[in-house]
C-alpha positions as MATLAB code, in Angstrom:
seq = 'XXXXXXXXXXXXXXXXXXXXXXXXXXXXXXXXXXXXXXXXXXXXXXXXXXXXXXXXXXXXXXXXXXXXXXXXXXXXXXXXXXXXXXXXXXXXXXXXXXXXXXXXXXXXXXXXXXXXXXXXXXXXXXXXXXXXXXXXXXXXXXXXXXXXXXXXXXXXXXXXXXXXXXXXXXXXXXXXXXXXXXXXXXXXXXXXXXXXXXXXXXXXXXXXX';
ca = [
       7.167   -4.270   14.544;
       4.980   -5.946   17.018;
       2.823   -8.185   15.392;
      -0.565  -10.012   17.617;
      -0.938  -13.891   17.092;
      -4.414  -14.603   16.352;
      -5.105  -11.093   14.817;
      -6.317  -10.200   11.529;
      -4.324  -10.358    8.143;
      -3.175   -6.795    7.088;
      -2.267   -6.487    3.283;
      -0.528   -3.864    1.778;
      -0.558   -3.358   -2.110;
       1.394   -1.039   -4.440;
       3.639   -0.927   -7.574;
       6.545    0.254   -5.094;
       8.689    2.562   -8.076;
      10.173    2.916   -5.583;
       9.440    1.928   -2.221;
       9.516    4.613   -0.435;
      10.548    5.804    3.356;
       6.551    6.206    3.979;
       6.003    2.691    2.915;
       8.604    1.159    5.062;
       7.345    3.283    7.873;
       3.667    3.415    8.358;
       1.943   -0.193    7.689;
       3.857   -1.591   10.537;
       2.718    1.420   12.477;
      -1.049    0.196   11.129;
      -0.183   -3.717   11.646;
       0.647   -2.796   15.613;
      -2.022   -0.426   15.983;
      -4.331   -2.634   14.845;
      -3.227   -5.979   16.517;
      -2.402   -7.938   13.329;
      -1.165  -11.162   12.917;
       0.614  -10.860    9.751;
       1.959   -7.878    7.028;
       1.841   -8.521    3.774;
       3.159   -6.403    1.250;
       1.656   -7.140   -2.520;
       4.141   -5.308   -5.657;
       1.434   -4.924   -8.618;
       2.797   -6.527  -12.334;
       0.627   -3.382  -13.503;
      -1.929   -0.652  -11.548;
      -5.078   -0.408  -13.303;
      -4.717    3.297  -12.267;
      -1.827    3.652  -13.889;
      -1.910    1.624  -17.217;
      -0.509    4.901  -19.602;
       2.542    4.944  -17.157;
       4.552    1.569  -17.407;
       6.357    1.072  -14.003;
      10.285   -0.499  -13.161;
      10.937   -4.158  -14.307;
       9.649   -6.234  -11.726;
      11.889   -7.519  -10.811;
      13.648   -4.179  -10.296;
      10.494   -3.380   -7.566;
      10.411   -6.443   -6.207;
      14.662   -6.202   -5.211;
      13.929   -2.753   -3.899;
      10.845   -3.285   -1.815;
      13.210   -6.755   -0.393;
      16.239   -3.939    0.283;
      13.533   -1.754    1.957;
      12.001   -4.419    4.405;
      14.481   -6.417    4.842;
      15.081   -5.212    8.345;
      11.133   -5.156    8.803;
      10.645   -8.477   10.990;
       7.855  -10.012   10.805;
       6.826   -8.270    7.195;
       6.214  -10.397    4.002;
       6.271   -9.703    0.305;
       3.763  -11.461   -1.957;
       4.688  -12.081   -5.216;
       1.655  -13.354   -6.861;
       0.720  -10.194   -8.621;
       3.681   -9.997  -10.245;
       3.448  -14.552  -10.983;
       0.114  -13.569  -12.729;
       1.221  -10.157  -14.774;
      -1.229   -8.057  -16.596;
      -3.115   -5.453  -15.287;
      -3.281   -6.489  -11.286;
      -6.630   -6.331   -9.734;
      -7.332   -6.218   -5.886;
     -10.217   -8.106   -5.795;
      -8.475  -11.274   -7.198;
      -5.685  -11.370   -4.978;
      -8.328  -10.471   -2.135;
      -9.963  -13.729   -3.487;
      -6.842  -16.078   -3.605;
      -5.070  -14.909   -0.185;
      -8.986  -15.664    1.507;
      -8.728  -19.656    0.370;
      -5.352  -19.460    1.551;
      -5.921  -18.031    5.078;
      -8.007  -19.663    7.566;
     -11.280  -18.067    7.539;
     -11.709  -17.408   11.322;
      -8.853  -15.346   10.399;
     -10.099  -11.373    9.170;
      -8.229   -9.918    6.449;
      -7.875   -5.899    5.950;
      -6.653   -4.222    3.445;
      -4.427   -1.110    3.955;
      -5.144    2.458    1.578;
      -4.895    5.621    1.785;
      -6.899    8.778    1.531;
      -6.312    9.092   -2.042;
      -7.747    5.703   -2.904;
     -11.100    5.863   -0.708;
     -12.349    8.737   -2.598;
     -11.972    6.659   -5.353;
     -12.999    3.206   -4.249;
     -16.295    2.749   -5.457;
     -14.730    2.905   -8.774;
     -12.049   -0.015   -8.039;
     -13.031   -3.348  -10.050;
     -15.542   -5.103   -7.913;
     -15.465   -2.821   -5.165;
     -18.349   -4.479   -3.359;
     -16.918   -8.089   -3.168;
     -13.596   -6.447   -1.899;
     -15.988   -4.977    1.369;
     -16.979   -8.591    1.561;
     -13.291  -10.363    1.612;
     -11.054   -7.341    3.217;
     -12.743   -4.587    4.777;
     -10.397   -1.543    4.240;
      -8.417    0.110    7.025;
      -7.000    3.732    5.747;
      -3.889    5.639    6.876;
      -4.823    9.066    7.782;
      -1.420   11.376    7.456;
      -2.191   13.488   10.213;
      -4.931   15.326   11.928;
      -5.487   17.046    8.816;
      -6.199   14.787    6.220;
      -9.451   13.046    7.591;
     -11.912   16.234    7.846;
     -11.817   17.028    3.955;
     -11.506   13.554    2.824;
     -14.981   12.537    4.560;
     -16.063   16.103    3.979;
     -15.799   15.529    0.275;
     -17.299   11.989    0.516;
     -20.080   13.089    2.436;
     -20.930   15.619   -0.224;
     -20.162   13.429   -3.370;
     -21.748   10.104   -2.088;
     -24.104   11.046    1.101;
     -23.002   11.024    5.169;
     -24.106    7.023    5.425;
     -20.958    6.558    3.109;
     -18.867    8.930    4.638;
     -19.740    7.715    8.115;
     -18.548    4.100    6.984;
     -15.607    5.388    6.177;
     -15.016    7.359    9.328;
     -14.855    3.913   11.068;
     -11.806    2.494    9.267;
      -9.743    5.352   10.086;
      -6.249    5.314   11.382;
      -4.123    8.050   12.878;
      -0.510    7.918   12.101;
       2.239   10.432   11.299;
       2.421   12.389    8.496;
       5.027   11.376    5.889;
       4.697   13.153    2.666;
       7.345   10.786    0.841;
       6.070    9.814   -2.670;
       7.512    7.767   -5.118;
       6.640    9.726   -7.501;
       9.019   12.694   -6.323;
      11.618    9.734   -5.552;
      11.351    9.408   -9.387;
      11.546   12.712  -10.618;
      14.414   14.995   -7.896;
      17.281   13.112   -7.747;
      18.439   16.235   -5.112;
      15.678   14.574   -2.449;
      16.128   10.871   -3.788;
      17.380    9.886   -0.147;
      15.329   11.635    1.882;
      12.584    9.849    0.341;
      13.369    6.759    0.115;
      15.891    4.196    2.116;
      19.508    4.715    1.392;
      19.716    0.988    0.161;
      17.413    1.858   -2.411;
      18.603    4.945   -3.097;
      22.054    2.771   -3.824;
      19.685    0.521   -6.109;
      18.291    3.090   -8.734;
      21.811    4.632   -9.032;
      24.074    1.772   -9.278;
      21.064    0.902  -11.961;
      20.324    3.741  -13.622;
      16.888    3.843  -12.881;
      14.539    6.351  -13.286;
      17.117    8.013  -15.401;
      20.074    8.207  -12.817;
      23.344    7.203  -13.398;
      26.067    6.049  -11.621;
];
């Protein structure tokens, strides 16, 4: 990964159960394509989308996403989500990485499609525009068109055409932790072998050894 002195702060969020081969592949793609300084990779203690389904032990996600970067120079993993527990909120960690950086010095914050036609519904939505403005991974040609179709019809083109701005392009990869969880048939073609090696020497996610 080629990261740009000077450039803007890219962070990266996610409960990672398990990091998969998509999220060891694409945000450096993102970092380099956008010219950033830094890539910074946040584990949640708990989504607040996903408060009914209790993720890994911590510090199971947090020695998996470390086995998945670890040959990622130049990437970093933020632990202060997990420090603080509870349900994680963006916003906060938006709030406490911007006294920490130097303010000539933008921050972004990395989502996918999934999440922007949700966004306005994200805890403080508007002060998270203000810190981090959002950069979004499109998988492929053919994810944009319905995604700011459906936001154009649901919230109005101005908010669509915002949107359209913060786009980028980058391969498709349709690895999901969720499938890494549930087929242990595909477990290593969706995530990296060393953490494949993790959840079965560990028994996670109901494997065994």
């Amino acid at each position: 990964m080629r990261l740009t002195p000077g450039g803007p702060v890219l962070v990266f969020g996610g409960s990672f159960d398990p990091p998969t081969l998509a999220h060891v592949t694409l945000p450096p793609l993102a970092a380099e394509s956008m010219g950033a300084s830094r890539l910074i990779y946040v584990p949640a203690a708990i989504s607040p989308h996903k408060t009914e389904s209790p993720p890994a032990a911590a510090e199971h996600r947090l020695a998996m996403l470390r086995l998945a970067i670890v040959d990622l120079e130049g990437a970093e993993i933020d632990t202060r989500e997990l420090d603080r527990g509870g349900v994680s909120r963006t916003v906060d960690t938006l709030e406490s990485l911007r006294r920490e950086i130097d303010a000539s010095v933008p921050i972004r914050l990395l989502i996918g499609t999934d999440q922007v036609l949700v966004f306005d519904r994200w805890y403080r939505w508007e002060d998270i525009l203000e810190i981090a403005e959002p950069v979004v991974m499109v998988r492929g040609d053919g994810d944009a068109a319905p995604m700011l179709a459906s936001l154009s019809e649901t919230q109005g083109g101005e908010w669509a055409a915002q949107w359209a701005d913060r786009l980028l392009t980058l391969p498709r990869m349709d690895q999901s932790s969720t499938h890494a969880r549930s087929s242990t048939a595909t477990l290593r073609s969706e995530v990296p072998d060393s953490v494949a090696d993790y959840i079965e020497t560990n028994g996670l996610y109901g494997r065994v050894d």
